[in-house]
C-alpha positions in Angstrom: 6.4 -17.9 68.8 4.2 -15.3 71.0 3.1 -12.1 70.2 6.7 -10.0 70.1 4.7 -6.6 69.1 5.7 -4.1 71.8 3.5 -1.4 73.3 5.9 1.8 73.5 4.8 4.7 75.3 6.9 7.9 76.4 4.9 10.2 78.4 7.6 12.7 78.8 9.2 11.5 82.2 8.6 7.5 81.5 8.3 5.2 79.7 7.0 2.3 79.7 7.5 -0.6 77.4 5.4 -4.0 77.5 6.5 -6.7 75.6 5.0 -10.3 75.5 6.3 -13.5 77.3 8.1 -15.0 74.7 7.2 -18.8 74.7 9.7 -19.8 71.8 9.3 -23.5 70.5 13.2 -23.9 69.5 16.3 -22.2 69.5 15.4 -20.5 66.6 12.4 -18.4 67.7 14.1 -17.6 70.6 16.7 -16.1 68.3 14.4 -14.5 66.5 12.5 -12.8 69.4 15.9 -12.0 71.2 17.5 -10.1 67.8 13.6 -8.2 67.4 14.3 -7.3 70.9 17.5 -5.7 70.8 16.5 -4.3 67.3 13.4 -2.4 68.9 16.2 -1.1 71.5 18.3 0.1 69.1 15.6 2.5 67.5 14.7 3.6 71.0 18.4 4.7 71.5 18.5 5.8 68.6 15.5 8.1 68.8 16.6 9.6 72.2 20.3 10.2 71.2 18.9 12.3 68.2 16.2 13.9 70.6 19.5 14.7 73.3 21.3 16.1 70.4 18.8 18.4 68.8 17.8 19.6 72.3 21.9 20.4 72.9 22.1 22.2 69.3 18.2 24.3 70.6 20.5 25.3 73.8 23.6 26.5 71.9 21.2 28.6 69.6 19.8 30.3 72.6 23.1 30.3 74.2 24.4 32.4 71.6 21.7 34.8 71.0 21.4 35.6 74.9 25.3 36.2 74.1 24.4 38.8 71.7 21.6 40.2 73.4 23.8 40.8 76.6 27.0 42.1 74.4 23.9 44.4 72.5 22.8 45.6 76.0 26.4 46.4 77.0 26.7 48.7 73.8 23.8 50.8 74.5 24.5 51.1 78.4 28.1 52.9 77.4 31.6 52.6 78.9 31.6 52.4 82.7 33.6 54.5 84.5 36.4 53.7 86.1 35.8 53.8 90.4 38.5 56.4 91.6 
């Protein structure tokens, strides 16, 4: 079976993955390389999702101390007065 190592590289923006040509000899091999394949997508998904989510839980943090801030600034500026 050829080479299935996989050169993974995420440069921010892209990414870019190069895998071999698989040249399996029987069904078997190509099994093999086909479940490596999905199983080296699987990580890759998994990685992002848990990237996405940590970013989403960063933004809710910041979310809720600009809340705070603003509700902080409001205190100090007073009561407005009523246009009459």
């Amino acid at each position: 079976m050829a080479d299935t190592r996989g050169d993974l590289r995420d440069d921010g923006a892209e990414m870019a993955v190069t895998l071999a040509t698989p040249d399996p000899k029987n069904v078997q091999e190509l099994t093999q390389y086909v479940t490596l394949l999905l199983q080296q997508m699987q990580e890759r998904f998994q990685t992002m999702s848990d990237q996405i989510i940590s970013r989403i839980d960063e933004m809710g943090t910041r979310i809720d101390d600009l809340e705070r801030n603003i509700a902080d600034l409001m205190t100090q500026a007073g009561p407005e007065e009523p246009d009459k």
